[in-house]
C-alpha positions in Angstrom: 3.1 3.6 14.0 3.9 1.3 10.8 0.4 0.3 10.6 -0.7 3.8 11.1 0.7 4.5 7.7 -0.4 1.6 6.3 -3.7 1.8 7.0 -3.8 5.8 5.7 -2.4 4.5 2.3 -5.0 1.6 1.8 -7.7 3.7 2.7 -6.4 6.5 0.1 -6.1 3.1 -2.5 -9.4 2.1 -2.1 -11.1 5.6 -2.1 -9.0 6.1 -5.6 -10.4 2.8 -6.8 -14.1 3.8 -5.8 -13.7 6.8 -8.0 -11.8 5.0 -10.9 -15.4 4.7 -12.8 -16.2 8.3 -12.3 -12.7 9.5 -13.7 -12.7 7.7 -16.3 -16.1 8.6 -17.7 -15.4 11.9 -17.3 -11.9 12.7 -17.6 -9.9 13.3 -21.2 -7.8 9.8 -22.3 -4.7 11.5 -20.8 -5.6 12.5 -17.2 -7.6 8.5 -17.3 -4.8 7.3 -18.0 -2.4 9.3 -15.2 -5.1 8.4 -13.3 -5.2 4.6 -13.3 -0.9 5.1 -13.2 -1.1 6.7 -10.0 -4.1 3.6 -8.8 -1.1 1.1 -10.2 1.5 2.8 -8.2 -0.4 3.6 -4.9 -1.3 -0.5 -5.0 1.8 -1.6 -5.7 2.7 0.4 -2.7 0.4 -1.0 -0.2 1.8 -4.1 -1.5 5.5 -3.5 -0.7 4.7 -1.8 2.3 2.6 -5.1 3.7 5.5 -7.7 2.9 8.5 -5.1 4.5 6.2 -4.9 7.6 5.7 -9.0 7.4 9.5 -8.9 7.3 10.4 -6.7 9.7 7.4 -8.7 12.3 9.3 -12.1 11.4 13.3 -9.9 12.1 11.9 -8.9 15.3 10.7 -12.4 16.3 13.8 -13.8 15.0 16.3 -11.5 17.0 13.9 -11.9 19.9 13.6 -15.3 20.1 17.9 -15.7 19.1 18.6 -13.5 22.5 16.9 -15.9 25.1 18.2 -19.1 24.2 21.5 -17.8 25.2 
């Protein structure tokens, strides 16, 4: 289900970056400027969320592997 969620928000990032010409051609300095904000912010989420989810992966591994050795 993690990469359910993942998935939506990269999709949603790159549609907003396919549109970043058109809005900021069209749009006043201010809404441009919330609008490449809201780009920053949406990739820096993707980001996070793809290293927790490489971190939780390697936990799960971890405690997996930890329980049959003993």
């Amino acid at each position: 289900m993690r990469l359910v969620w993942l998935t939506a928000i990269s999709v949603l990032a790159v549609v907003m970056a396919v549109f970043t010409p058109y809005v900021l051609r069209t749009e006043s300095t201010w809404q441009a400027a919330a609008w490449l904000l809201m780009l920053t912010a949406t990739a820096v989420g993707v980001a996070v969320l793809i290293r927790a989810e490489l971190l939780v992966r390697r936990l799960e591994r971890t405690s997996n592997g930890d329980g049959s050795k003993t």
